[in-house]
C-alpha positions as CSV (number, residue, x, y, z in Angstrom):
1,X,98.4,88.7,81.7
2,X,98.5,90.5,84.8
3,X,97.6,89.9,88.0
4,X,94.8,91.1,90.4
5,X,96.2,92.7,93.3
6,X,94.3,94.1,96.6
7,X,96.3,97.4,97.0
8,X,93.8,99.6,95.2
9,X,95.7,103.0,96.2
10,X,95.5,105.5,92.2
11,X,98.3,108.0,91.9
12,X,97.2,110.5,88.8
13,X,99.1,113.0,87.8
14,X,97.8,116.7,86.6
15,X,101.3,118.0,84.6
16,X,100.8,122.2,84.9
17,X,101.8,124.5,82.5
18,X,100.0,128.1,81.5
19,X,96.4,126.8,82.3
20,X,94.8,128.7,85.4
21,X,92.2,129.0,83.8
22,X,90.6,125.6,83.9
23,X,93.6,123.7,86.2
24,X,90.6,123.4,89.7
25,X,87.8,122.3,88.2
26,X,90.7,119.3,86.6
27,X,91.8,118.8,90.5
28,X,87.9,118.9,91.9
29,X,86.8,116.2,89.2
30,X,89.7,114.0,90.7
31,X,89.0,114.7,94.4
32,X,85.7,113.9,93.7
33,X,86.1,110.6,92.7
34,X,83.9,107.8,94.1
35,X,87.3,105.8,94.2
36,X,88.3,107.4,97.0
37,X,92.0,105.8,97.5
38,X,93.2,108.5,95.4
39,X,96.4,110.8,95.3
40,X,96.0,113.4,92.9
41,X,100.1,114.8,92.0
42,X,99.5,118.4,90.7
43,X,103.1,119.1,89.1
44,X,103.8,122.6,88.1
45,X,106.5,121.8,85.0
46,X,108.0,125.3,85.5
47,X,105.7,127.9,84.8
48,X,106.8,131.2,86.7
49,X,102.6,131.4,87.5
50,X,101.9,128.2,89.2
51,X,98.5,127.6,90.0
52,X,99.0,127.1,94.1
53,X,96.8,130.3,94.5
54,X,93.5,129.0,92.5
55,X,94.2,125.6,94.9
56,X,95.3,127.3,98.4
57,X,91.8,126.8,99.8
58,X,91.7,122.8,99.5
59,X,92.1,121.5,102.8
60,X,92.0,117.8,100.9
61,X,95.4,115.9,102.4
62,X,95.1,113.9,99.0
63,X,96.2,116.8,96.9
64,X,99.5,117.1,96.6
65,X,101.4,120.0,94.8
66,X,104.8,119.8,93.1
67,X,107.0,122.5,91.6
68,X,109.9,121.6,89.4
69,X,113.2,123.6,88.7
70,X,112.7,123.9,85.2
71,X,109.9,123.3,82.1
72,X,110.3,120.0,80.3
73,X,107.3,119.3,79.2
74,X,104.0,117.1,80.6
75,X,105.9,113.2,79.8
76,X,108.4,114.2,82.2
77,X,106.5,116.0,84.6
78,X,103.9,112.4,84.5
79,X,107.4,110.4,84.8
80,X,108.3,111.8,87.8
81,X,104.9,111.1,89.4
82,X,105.1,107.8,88.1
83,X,108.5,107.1,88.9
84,X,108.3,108.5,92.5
85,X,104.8,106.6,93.6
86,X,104.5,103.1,94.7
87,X,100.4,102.8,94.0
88,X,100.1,100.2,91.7
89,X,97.6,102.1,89.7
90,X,98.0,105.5,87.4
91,X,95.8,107.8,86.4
92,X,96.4,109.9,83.5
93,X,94.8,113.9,84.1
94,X,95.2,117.0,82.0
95,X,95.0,120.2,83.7
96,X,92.5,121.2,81.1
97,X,89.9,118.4,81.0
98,X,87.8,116.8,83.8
99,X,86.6,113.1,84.5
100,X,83.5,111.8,85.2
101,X,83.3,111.1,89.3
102,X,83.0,107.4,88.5
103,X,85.6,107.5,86.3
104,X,88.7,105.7,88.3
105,X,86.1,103.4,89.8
106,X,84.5,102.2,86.1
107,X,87.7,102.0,84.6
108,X,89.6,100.1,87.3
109,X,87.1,97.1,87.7
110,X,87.4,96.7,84.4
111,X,91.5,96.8,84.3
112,X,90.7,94.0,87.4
113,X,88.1,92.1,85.5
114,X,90.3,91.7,82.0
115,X,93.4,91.6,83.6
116,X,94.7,94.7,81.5
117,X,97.5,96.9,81.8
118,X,95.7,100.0,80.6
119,X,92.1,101.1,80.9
120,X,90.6,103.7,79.2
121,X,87.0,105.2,77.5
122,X,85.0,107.0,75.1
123,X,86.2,110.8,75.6
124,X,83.5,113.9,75.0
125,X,85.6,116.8,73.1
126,X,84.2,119.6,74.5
127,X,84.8,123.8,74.0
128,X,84.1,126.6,76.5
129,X,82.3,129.3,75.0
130,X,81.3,132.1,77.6
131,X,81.2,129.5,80.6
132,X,78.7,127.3,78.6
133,X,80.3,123.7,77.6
134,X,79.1,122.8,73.9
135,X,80.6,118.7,72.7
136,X,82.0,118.7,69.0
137,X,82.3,115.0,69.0
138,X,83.0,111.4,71.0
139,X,85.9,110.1,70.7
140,X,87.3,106.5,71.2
141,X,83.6,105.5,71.7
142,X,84.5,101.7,69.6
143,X,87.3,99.0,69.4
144,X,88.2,97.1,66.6
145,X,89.9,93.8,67.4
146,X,90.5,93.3,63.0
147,X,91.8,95.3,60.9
148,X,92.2,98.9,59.4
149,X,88.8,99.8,61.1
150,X,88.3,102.8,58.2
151,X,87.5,105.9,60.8
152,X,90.0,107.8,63.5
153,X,89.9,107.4,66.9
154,X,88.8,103.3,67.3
155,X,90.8,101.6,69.9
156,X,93.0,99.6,67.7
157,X,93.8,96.1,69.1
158,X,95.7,94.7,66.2
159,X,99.3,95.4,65.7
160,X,101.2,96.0,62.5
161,X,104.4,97.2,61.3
162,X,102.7,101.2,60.4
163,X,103.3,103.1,63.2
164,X,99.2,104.7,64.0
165,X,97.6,106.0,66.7
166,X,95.5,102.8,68.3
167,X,94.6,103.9,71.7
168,X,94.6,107.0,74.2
169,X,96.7,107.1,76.8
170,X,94.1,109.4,78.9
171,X,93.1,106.3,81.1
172,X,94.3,103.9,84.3
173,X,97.2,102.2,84.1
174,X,99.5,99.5,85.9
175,X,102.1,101.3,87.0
176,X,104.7,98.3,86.4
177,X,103.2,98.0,82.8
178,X,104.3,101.3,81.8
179,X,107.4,100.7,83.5
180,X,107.9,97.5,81.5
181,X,108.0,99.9,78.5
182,X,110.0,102.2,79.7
183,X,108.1,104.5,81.6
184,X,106.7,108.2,80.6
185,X,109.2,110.1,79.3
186,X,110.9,109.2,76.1
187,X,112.9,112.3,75.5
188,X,110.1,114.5,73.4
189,X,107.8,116.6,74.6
190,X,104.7,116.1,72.4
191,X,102.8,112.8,70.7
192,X,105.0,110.6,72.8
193,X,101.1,108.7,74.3
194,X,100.2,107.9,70.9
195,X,104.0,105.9,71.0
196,X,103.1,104.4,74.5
197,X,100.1,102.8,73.9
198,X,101.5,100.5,71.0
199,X,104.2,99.7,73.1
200,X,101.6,98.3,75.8
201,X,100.0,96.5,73.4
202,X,103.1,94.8,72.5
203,X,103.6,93.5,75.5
204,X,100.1,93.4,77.3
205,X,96.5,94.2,76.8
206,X,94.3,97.4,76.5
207,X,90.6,97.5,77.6
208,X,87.7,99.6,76.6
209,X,85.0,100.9,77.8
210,X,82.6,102.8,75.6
211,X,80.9,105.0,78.4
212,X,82.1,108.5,78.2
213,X,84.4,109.3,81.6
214,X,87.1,111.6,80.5
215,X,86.0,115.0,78.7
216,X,89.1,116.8,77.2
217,X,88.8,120.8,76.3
218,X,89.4,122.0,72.7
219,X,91.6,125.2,73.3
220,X,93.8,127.0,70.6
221,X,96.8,127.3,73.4
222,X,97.0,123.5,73.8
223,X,100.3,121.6,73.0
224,X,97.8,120.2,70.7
225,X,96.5,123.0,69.0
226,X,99.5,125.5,68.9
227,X,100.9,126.8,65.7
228,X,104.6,125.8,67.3
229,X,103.4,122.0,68.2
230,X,100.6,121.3,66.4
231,X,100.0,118.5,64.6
232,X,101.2,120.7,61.2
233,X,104.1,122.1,62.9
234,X,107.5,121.2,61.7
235,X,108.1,119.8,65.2
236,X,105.7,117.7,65.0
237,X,106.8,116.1,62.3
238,X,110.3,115.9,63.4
239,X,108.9,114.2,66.3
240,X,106.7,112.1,64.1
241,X,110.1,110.9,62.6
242,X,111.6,110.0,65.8
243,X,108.5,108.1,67.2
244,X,108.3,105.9,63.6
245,X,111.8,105.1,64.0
246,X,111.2,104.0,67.6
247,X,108.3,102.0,66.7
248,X,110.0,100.3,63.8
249,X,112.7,98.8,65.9
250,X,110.3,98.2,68.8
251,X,107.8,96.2,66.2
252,X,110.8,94.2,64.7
253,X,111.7,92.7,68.7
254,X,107.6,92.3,68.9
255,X,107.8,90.4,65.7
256,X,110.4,88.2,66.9
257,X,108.6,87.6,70.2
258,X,105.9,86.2,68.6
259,X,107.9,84.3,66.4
260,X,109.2,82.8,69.8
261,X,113.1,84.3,69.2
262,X,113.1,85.9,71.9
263,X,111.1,86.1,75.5
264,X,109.3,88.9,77.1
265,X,111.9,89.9,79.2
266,X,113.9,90.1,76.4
267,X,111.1,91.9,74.4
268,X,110.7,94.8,77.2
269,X,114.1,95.4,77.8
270,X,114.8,95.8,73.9
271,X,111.8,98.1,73.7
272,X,113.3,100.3,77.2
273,X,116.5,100.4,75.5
274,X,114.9,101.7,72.0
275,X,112.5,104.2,74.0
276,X,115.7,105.5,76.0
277,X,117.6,106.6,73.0
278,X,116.1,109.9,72.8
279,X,116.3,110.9,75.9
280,X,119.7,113.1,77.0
281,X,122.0,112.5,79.8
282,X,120.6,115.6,81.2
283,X,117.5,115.0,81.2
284,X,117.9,111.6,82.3
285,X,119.9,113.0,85.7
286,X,117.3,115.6,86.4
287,X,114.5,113.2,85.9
288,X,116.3,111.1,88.7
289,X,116.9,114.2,90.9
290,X,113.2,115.3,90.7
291,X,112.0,111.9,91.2
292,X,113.9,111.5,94.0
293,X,112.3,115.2,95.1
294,X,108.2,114.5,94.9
295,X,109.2,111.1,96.8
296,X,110.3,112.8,99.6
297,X,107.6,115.6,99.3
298,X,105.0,112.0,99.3
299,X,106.7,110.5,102.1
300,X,106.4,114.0,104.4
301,X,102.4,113.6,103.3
302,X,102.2,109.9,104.5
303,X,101.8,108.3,101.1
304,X,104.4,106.6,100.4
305,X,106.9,104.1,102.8
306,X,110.0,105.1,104.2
């Protein structure tokens, strides 16, 4: 279980790419938080547009913006925030939804109070339709501690040897827990969260909280949406492949955890060693070199030691 710990300082990351339209009001919800300790990482993952124009008038020494040198898609643009802070907290931000101002408060007294590596609540789907916000449905609203719970999007305690989607990754984390696992980036640049999340339930706990904080935009343009990485998409199913197989060698180490073969040292650094077979030898040196990059960007703003 982990462990209370008085440094309360959030680092959340808002990965940028081809969204100007709705990238501030994503960056205003997170200034806005009544957690104020906040560091909100706006990381422009190589769009020749980046959005430092729509942000140039916030004076906020919080905000921090981030180019990098080329597009690799939003896990690596989170891992490099997540690599490059030392908060002990992270906050997971689209730059097309918006939280709740309570949000980072709610959802960090209860990652304190359970003693939790990840944190996170119902979430509104919401679509823009001339300015007016309209909600198609609430999300991750329920948690279900048994069995096949017979409905989508129920935080899913159990663990089983079918790779599903059991939790959203669109919530506060411990930093160390992800890093336990591997970190952010496993190589692929869409569905890799719904990978994540059963990884941190294999070697820690997720809590839930049913009050909606986190409202996430329905757009056709989305990563999620799009007719080149939608869920239909051939790529998504080649990635789909390449997550089960990751999963299915990560459960069989969980298995023998809990079966006492092996410890949990031994069970996160089989599952870091699984995760980082997907990822290339150049993405794996430009991850280090842009880490390396926003941590000396952090330190020049104060937030981070030298």
């Amino acid at each position: 279980m982990a462990t209370s710990s008085g440094d309360k300082r959030v680092t959340a990351c808002i990965p940028y790419y081809k969204c100007r339209s709705h990238v501030r009001f994503a960056v205003q919800s997170l200034l806005a938080q009544t957690h104020t300790r906040i560091t909100v990482v706006v990381i422009n993952d190589g769009d020749a547009n980046p959005p430092w124009d729509l942000l140039a008038d916030i004076r906020d020494p919080r905000l921090v913006r981030f180019s990098l040198a080329g597009n690799h898609g939003p896990y690596f643009a989170t891992a490099v925030a997540l690599n490059a802070t030392s908060a002990q907290y992270f906050l997971i931000q689209d730059a097309d939804d918006w939280s709740a101002p309570t949000r980072t408060a709610v959802l960090l007294d209860r990652l304190e109070r359970d003693g939790s590596d990840l944190a996170v609540s119902a979430q509104p789907q919401y679509v823009d339709q001339g300015g007016k916000s309209r909600i198609l449905d609430i999300r991750w609203k329920t948690a279900s501690h048994g069995g096949n719970p017979g409905r989508s999007f129920v935080v899913r305690h159990l663990l089983g040897p079918h790779f599903c989607y059991r939790a959203p990754h669109h919530g506060l984390f411990r930093s160390d827990s992800v890093r336990r696992v591997g970190g952010y980036f496993g190589g692929l640049r869409i569905s890799y969260d719904t990978l994540l999340t059963n990884l941190i339930l294999m070697t820690g706990q997720i809590s839930h909280v049913s009050q909606p904080l986190y409202y996430r935009l329905v757009r056709p343009a989305s990563l999620t949406h799009s007719a080149e990485t939608g869920v239909d998409s051939t790529y998504a199913q080649q990635v789909h492949r390449a997550l089960r197989a990751v999963y299915r060698d990560c459960f069989a180490c969980y298995s023998q955890f809990l079966g006492g073969k092996i410890d949990c040292r031994r069970l996160g650094a089989d599952i870091r060693r699984s995760v980082a077979r997907n990822i290339t030898a150049v993405d794996s040196q430009q991850l280090v070199l842009e880490t390396q990059r926003l941590r000396q960007v952090l330190r020049a703003h104060g937030m981070e030691p030298l």
